[in-house]
N, C-alpha and C positions, 0 to 999 in steps of 0.2 A: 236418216236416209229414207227413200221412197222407192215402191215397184213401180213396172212399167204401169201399174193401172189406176196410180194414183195414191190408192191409200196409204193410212198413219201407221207405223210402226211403231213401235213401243222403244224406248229409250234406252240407251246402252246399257250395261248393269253389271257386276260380279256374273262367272258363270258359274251354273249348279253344276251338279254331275250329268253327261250327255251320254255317259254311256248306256245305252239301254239296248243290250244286247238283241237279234234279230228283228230290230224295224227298221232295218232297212232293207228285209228277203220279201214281207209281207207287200210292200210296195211292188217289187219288181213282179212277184207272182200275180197279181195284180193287171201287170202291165200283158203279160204273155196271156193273160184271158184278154184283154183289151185286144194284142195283136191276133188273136186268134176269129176277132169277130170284126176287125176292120183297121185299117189304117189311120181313120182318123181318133178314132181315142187313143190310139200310139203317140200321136201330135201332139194332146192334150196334159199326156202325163208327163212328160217329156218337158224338162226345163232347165236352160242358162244359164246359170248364176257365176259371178263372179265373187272366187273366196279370196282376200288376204290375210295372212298368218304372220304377223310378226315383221309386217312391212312388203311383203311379197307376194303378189299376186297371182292367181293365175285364173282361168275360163274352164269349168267344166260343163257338165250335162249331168243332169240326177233327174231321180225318181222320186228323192227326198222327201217326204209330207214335210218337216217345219228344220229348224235351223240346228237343232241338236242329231236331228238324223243325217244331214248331209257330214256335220263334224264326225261323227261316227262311222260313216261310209267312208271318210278322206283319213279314218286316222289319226285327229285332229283331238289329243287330250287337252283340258281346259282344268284348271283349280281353281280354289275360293276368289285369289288375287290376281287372277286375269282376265279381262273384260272382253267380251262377246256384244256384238252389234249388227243384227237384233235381237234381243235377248234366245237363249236357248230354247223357249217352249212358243216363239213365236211362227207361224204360217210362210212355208216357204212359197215364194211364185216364182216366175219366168224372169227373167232379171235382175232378180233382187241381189244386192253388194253384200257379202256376209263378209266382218270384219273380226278377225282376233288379234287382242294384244296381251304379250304376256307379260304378268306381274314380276318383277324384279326387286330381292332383296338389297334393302339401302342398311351398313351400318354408321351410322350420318352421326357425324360431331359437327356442331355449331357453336361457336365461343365456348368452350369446353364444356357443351353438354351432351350428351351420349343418347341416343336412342337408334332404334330399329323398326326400319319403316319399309313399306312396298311401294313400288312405282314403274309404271309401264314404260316410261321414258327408255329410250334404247341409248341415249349419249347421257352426259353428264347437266352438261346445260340443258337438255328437254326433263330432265329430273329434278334438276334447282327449281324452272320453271313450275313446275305441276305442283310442286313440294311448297311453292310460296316463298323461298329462299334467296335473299337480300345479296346477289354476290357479288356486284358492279363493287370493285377496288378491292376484293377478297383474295386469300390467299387459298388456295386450292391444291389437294395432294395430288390432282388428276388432272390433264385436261381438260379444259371444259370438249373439246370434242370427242374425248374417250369413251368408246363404248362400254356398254354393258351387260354385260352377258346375261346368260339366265343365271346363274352362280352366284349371282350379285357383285357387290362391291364395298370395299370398306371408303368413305367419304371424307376431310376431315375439311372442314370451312371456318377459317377466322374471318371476320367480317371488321370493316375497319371501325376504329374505336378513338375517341377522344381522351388522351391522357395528361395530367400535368403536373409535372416534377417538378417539386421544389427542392433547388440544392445550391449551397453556397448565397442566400439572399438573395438569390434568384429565381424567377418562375418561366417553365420551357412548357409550354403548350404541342404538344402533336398528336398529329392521326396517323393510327398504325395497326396493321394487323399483328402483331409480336405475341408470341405463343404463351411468352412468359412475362412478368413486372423490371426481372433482368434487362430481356431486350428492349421493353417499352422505354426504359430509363436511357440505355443506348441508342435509341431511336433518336431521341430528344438532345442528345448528344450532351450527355452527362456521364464520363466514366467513372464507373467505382476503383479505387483502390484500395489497396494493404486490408487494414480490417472494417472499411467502407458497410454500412450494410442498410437496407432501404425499410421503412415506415412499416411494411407489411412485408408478405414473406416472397422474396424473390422469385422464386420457384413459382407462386403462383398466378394465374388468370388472369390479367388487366380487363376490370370492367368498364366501359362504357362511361364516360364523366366522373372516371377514377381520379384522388387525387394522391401523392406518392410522396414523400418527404425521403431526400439521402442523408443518412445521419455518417457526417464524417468522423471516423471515428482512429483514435490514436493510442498506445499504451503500451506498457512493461509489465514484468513481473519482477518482485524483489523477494526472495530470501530469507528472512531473518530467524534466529535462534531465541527462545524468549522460554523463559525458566518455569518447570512446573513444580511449586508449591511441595516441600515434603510432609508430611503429615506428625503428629505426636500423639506417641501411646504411652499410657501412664500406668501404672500400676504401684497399689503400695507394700511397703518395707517394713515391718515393726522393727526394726536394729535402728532404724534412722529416726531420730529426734523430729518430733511434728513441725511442721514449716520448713523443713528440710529436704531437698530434691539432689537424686543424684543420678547422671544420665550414664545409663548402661552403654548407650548407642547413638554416636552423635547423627543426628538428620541431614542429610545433602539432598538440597535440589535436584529437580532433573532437569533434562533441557529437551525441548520441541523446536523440530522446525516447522515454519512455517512459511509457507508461498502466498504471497500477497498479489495481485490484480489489482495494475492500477492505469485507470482508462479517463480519456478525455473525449468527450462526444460534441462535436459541435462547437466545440472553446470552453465548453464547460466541463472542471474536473468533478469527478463522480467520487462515492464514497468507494474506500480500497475492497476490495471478496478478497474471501480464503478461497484459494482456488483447492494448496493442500493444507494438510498437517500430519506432520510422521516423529512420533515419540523419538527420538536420538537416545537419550537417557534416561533411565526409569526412577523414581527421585526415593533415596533412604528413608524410611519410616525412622524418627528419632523414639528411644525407648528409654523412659523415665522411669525412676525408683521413687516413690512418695513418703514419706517417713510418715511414722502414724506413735513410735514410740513419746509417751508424754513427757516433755520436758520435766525436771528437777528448779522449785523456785529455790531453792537456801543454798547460799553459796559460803560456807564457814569464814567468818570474817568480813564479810560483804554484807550482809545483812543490819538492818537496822540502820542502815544511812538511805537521806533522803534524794531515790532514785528519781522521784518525781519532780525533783528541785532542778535537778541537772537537765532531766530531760528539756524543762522546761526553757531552760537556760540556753542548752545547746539546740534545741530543733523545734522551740515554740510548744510542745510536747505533741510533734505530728508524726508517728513513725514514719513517715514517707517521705519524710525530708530533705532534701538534697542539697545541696550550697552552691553558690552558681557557677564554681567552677566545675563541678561535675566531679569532685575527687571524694568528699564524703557524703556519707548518707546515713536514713536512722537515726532516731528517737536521740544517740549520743554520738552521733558523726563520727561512725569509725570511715577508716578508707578500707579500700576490701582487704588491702594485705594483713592490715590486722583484724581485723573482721576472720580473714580463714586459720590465722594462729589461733585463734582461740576455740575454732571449732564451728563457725559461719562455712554457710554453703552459699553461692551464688552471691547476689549481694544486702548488703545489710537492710536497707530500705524496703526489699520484698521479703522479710522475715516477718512474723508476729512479733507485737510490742513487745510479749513474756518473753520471748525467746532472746531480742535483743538486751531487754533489761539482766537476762540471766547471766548473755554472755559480756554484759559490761559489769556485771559483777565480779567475775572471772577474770576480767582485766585488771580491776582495782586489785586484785589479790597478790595480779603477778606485778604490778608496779603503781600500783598506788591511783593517787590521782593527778600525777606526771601528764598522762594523755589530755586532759578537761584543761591545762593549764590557768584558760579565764574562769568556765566555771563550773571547776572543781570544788570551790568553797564553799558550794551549794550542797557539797553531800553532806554538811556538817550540822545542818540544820536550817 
């Protein structure tokens, strides 16, 4: 702006502090030696100016030497973030326009980014403006005509955005201000159901040439009961003949349950998750006796016939032998029932060779060789 006399004033700016207590007495005392020696340096001192504060104007008369002494004679506080025009240490004259605008805090969100800004704007839209602020199709928590106090104001501006959702092998392209990826997807008129859920996280942001996949998603949960494993503890027996096992405590399973997750995303089924698992049953440790007493080979009467001939004969000579119907087994094919008259534990086949040969000499004693009936002949040499 310009005085009546022409010259440049210096540029609007922040103002400093203008309080500078009594210059504005030293002028007036001043003026009362002026009036005391003529009328016409009364004239002189004596000046017009027109103040506006915050949009409102009004006409006074000051004594003022420059633009911070008039603000100080009206009263007129100013801070860092409010603008003064012309500056506060410049030269007041005779009609000069002195202008104040006060600074007004903004807490301004634009596409959900948060900052705290100043601006002199007294509405909404004269702050968007000054601020640089893109609002043409924006969604607005305020008015654009609402004012703004000195108090400031909380702001919040989504700005429209290009989004595009792809759902069902289909592509839906829109512009929208939507607060969230939720509403962008509903913008585009793709509703989600059941356990529907979208590419990124709902809840959040839609950026600007976002692109957004709906994953349709379907599934159950199933139940099942599935057995836990008991364990065996073994310990040995000197009373029990080596190769010889006898269980103290028979082992039972225990039983889990389990919850299974089972989802299909898109038409494609997915692998099952434990969503739980809860112990139902705690499974019996099984507790084993191990015989460690050394077998006896001489069996009176039994001896000196050729055990190796039979073996041979009946089981190839493989202790582990078994016949294919699954009824005998062992170096001499007992079946288990006779296998435990004679003092066999478990079954014949997981005995030691000596222990079986001991206990088919022990057979032979009680009935000959009845049991071998093909080949038996073999014990004879």
């Amino acid at each position: 702006m310009s005085n009546t006399q022409g010259t440049h004033r210096a540029a609007a700016r922040p103002a400093a502090a203008v309080r500078r207590t009594g210059r504005a007495i030293v002028p007036r005392a001043l003026v009362m030696a002026v009036l005391a020696g003529g009328t016409g340096a009364y004239v002189l001192a004596d000046k017009a100016v027109r103040l506006t504060v915050d949009g409102r104007p009004r006409t006074l008369h000051t004594f003022a030497d420059d633009v911070a002494d008039v603000l100080h004679e009206q009263g007129v506080e100013v801070g860092d973030h409010d603008i003064v025009a012309p500056a506060p240490g410049e030269a007041l004259h005779d009609g000069d326009d002195v202008v104040v605008r006060y600074g007004r805090p903004l807490t301004l969100t634009v596409d959900g980014r948060h900052q705290r800004v100043w601006t002199t704007g007294k509405t909404v839209a004269e702050a968007l403006r000054q601020l640089g602020v893109r609002a043409e199709g924006a969604y607005l928590n305020a008015s654009r005509d609402a004012s703004i106090g000195r108090h400031g104001l909380f702001l919040d501006v989504r700005t429209e955005r290009t989004v595009t959702v792809l759902a069902d092998g289909r592509e839906h392209t829109v512009r929208t201000n939507a607060a969230t990826v939720r509403q962008a997807v509903a913008d585009a008129g793709v509703t989600l159901g059941g356990q529907d859920a979208t590419s990124v996280d709902a809840d959040s942001f839609p950026r600007d040439g976002q692109t957004v996949s709906v994953l349709r998603i379907s599934g159950h949960q199933e139940t099942r009961e599935e057995p836990i494993p008991f364990r065996t503890r073994k310990h040995t027996d000197a009373t029990l003949a080596q190769g010889t096992e006898a269980v103290d405590r028979p082992g039972r399973d225990g039983v889990r349950r389990v919850t299974y997750a089972y989802r299909t995303v898109n038409g494609v089924r997915e692998r099952p998750r434990v969503v739980e698992s809860v112990t139902a049953r705690e499974p019996v440790t099984e507790v084993v006796r191990v015989g460690t007493r050394p077998l006896p080979t001489a069996v009176t009467g039994a001896d000196g016939l050729n055990w190796g001939g039979l073996a041979q004969c009946e089981a190839g000579g493989r202790p582990d032998a078994v016949d294919a119907t699954g009824t005998y087994g062992g170096l001499y094919q007992f079946d288990v029932h006779t296998w435990h008259s004679i003092g066999g534990q478990g079954r014949p086949q997981d005995a030691p060779a000596a222990e079986q040969t001991y206990r088919a000499k022990k057979l032979y004693v009680q009935r000959g060789a009845a049991p071998w009936p093909v080949c038996g002949r073999h014990l004879g040499g």
